[in-house]
C-alpha positions in Angstrom: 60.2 82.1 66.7 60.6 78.7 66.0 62.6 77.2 63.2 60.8 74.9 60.9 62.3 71.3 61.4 63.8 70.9 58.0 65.8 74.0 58.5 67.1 73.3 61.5 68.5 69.8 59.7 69.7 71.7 57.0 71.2 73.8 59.6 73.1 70.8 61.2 74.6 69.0 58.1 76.2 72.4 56.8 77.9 72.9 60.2 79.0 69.4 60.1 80.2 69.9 56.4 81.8 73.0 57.4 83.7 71.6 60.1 84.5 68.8 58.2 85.9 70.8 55.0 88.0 72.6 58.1 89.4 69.5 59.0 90.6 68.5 55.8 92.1 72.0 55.3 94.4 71.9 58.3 94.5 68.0 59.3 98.1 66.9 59.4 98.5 65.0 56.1 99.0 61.3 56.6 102.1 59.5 56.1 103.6 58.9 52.8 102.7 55.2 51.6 104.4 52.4 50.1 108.1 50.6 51.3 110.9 52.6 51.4 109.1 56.0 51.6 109.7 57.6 54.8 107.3 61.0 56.0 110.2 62.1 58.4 114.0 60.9 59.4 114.9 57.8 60.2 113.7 56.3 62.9 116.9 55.2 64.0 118.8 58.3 62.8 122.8 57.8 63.0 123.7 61.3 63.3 121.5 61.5 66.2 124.5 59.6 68.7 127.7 60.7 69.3 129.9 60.8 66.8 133.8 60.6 66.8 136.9 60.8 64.7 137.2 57.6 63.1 139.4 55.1 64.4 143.1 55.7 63.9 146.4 56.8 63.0 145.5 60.2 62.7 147.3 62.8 61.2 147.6 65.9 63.1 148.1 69.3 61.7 151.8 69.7 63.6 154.0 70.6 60.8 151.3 71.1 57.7 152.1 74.9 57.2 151.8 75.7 53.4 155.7 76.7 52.9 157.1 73.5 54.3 158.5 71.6 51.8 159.0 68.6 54.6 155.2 68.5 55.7 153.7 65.3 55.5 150.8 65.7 52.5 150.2 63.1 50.3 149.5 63.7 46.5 145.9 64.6 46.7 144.1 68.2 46.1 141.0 69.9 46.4 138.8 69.8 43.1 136.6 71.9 41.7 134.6 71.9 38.5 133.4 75.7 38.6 132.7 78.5 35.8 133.8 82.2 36.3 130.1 83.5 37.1 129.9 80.7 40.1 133.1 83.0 41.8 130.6 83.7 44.5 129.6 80.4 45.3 133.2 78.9 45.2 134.2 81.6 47.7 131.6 80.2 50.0 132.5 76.7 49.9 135.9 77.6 50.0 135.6 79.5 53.0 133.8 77.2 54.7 136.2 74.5 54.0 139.4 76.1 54.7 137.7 76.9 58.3 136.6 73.9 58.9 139.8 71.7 58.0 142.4 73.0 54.9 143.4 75.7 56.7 145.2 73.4 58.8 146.4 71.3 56.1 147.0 73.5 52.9 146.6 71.0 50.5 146.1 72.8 47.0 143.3 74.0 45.3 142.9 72.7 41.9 139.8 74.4 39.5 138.4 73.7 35.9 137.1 75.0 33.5 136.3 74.6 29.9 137.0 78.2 29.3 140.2 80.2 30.8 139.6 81.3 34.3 139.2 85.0 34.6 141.9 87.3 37.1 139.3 88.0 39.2 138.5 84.5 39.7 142.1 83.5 40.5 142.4 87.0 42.8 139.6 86.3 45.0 140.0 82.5 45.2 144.5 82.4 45.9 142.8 85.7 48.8 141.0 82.7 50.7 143.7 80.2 51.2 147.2 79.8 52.0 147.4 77.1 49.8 148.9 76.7 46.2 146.0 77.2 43.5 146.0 75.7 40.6 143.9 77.2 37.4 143.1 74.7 34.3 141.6 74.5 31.0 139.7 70.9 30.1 140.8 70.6 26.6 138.6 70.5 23.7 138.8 66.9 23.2 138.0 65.9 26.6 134.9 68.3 26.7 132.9 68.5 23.4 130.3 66.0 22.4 132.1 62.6 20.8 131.8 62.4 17.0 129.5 59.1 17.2 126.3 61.3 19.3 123.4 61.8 16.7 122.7 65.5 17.3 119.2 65.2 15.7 118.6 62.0 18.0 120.0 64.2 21.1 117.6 66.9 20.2 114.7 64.6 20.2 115.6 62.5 23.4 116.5 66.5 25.5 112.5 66.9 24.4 111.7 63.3 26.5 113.6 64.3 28.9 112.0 67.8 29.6 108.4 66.6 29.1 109.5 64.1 31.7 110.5 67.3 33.8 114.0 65.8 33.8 116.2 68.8 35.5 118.9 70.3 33.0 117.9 67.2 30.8 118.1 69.7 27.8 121.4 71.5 28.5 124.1 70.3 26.2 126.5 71.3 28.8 125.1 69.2 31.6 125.7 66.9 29.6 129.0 67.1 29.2 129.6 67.9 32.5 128.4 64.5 33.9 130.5 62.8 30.6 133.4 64.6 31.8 132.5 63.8 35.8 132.2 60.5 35.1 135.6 59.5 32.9 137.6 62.4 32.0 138.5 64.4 34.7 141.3 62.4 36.0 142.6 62.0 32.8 143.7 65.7 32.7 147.4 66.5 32.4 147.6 68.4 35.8 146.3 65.4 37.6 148.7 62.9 36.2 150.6 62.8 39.2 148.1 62.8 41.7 146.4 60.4 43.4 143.4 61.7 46.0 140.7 64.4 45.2 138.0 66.1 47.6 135.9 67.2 45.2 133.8 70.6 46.1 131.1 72.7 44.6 130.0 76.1 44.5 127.3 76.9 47.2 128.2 73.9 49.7 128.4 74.2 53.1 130.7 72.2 55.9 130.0 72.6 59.7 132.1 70.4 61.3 135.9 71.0 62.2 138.0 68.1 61.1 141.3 68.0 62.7 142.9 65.1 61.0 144.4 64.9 57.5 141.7 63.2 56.0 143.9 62.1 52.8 146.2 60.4 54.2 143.9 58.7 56.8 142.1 57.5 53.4 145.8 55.9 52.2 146.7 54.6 55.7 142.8 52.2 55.9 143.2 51.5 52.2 140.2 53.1 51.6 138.8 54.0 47.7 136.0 56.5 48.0 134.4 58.7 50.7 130.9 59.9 50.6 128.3 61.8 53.1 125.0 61.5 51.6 123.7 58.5 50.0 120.6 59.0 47.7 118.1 58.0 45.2 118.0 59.3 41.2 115.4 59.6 39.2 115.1 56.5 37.6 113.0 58.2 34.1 116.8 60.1 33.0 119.0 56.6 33.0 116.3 53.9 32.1 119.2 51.9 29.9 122.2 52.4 32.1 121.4 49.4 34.3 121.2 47.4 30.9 123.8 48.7 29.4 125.8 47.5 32.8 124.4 43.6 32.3 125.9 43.7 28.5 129.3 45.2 30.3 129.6 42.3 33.1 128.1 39.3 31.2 131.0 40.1 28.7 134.0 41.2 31.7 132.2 38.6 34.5 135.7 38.7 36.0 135.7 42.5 36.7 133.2 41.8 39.4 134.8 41.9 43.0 134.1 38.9 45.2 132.7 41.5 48.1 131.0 43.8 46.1 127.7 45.7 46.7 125.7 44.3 44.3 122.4 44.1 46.8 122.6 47.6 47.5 122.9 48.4 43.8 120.1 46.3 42.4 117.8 46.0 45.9 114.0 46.1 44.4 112.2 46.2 48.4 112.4 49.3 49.5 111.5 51.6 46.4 110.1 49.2 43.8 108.7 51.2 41.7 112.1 53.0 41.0 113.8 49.7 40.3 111.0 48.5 37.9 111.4 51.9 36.2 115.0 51.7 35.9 115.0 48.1 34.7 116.6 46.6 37.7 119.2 49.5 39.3 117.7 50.4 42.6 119.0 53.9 41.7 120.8 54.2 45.1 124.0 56.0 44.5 126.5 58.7 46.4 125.7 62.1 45.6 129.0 63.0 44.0 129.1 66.8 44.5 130.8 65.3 47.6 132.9 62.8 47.0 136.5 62.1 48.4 138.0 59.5 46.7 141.4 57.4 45.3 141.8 57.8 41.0 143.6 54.7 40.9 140.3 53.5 40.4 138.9 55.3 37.9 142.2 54.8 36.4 141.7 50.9 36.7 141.2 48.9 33.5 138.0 47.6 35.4 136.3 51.2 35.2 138.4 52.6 31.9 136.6 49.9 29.9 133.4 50.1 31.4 133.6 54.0 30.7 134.2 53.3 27.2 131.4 50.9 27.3 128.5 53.8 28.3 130.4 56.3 26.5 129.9 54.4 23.3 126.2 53.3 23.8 125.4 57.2 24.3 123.4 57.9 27.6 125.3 60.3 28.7 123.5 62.2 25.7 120.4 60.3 24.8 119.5 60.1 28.2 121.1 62.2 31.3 123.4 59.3 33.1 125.0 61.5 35.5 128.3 60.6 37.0 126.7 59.9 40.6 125.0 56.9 39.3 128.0 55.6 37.2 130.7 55.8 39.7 128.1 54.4 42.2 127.2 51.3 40.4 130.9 51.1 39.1 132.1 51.1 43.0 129.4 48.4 43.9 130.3 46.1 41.3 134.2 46.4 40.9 135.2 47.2 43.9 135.4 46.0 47.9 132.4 46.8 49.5 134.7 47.6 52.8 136.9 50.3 50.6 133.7 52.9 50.6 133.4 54.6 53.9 130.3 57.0 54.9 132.2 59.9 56.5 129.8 60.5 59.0 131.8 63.1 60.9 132.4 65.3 58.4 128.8 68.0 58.3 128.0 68.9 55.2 125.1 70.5 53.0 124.1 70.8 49.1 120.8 72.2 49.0 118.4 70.5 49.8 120.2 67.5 51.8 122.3 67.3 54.7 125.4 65.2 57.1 124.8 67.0 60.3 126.5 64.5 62.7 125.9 64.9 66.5 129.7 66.7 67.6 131.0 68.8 69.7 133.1 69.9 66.9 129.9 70.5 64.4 128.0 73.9 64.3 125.6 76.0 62.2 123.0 72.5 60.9 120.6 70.7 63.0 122.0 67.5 64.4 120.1 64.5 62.9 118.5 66.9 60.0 118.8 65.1 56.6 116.2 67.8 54.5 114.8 71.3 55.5 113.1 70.8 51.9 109.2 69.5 51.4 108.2 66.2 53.3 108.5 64.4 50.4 111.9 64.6 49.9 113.1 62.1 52.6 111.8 59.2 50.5 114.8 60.0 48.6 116.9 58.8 51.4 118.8 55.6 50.6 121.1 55.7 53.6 118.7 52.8 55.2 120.3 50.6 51.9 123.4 51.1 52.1 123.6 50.5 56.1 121.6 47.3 55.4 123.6 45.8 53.2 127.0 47.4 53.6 127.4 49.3 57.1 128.3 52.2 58.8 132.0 52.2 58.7 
């Protein structure tokens, strides 16, 4: 039987709509547009060659046993910012890190809270180290919301920010968190006499084993601040904290350091959009939930008064200024550029982002990886920045 002709062409155009609707379905979806957004890693990915200690002195782990009162630590301690429900999570990150390096060096554990810590929280944590532990309360004053925040204005701005989908915009206690973060913590009594923090989070993850007393190599190459991953925020939760930093420096033009990163902080090329969004900060900054660093800097007049400058114009409320971007842009503008090392050796993860350096000494992450997240998410990479403008050391 023969098919009338105009069947047969109706026949033809749905298979070719059919196939082409298939094709759509299960094509692979093209790259991600626009400068600065990147579809996979780098295309020059630095954790992809072999990487090393960094250069020396190095400080072995020869006579760093917890009960000797001669070994050579420095005045420096782990730090962590935890609540007693997060127990499990600590004991994760803990574990991993006193694997992967404290065990050899035993500096102490110091933990905060805004309420008391609970026994089984200081059980459980003093089981998973040799080290001393140290348990503290923030007090009131360095914790609650300052007398000058408009709570009716807050209200309104946490209802911007979640209709923005701003994460946590709406928690009070983030809030105060990122305040405290930002310029309290090293104000607290038990840190008084020390000098260097690591600071650590529940659920984190390190990979790699470091076998030098990172510390004191920080003291010995006079360096300020240590991060691993280098990122971008969302410029919609600090829209005024780049302004707010013009009125600072136009009125302290001498806080500025002659080899600062200012390029890096204010670069418009690679993401535009986010620069135009957050009224000229590129929104590059060091994901603090790793940070290893010298508080003689936050401690500097430099940073106290530029503290006091955001804490009084309220974005750490109104808006969500989180400490990542305010130490960041603090370090780019008052500090030398060649005091901020990338600790490339040392493998680390917070969900969803990665360090997974190519070592011998690195385990358990996939060398080069910077995301196992959505595709998307490696736009967010501002690594390629900070190398252009800065470096690798």
């Amino acid at each position: 039987m023969t098919i009338p002709r105009p069947l047969r062409a109706l026949a033809i155009v749905s298979a070719f709509l059919l196939l082409y609707f298939f094709f759509q379905i299960f094509r692979t979806p093209p790259p991600i547009g626009g400068p600065g957004d990147l579809e996979s890693g780098l295309p020059n990915e630095p954790t992809l060659e072999d990487t090393g200690e960094p250069t020396g002195p190095l400080w072995r782990a020869d006579e760093y046993a917890a009960d000797n009162p001669k070994a050579p630590r420095i005045n420096a301690t782990l730090l962590a910012l935890v609540r007693n429900d997060e127990l499990d999570g600590m004991l994760t990150s803990m574990r991993d890190l006193e694997r992967t390096w404290n065990s050899k060096f035993n500096y102490p554990w110091t933990f905060f809270n805004d309420v008391p810590f609970s026994e089984d929280f200081k059980r459980l944590t003093q089981m998973e180290t040799k080290a001393r532990c140290n348990y503290e309360v923030i007090p009131k004053e360095h914790w609650a919301v300052p007398h000058w925040i408009n709570s009716d204005l807050f209200d309104e701005s946490a209802k911007m920010l979640e209709e923005q989908e701003i994460q946590y915009g709406p928690l009070v206690s983030y809030h105060q968190m990122c305040r405290w973060n930002s310029g309290m913590f090293y104000k607290h009594p038990a840190l008084q006499n020390v000098r260097y923090y690591w600071r650590v989070e529940p659920k984190v993850h390190f990979f790699c084993d470091i076998d030098y007393d990172v510390f004191r190599w920080m003291y010995d190459h006079n360096k300020t601040y240590g991060f691993t991953i280098n990122l971008y925020d969302a410029p919609q939760s600090i829209p005024t904290l780049w302004p707010e930093t013009q009125k600072f420096i136009a009125a302290n033009p001498e806080y500025l350091h002659e080899n600062n990163a200012r390029e890096w902080v204010v670069d418009s090329k690679r993401r535009p959009e986010h620069n135009i969004k957050a009224n000229g900060f590129s929104t590059c900054h060091f994901w603090s939930n790793f940070e290893i660093a010298d508080m003689e800097f936050w401690r500097s007049k430099p940073y106290e008064d530029y503290f006091e400058h955001l804490d009084r114009a309220g974005g750490f409320f109104y808006e969500r200024w989180g400490d990542a971007p305010v130490h960041s842009i603090a370090l780019g503008l008052f500090e030398d550029k060649s005091r901020i090392h990338w600790f490339r050796d040392i493998g680390y993860q917070h969900i969803p982002y990665f360090n997974c350096p190519k070592s011998p000494k690195c385990s358990g992450c996939v060398t080069g990886r910077f995301t196992d997240g959505e595709r998307f998410l490696f736009k967010e990479d501002c690594r390629p920045n900070w190398f252009k403008y800065v470096g690798m050391d």
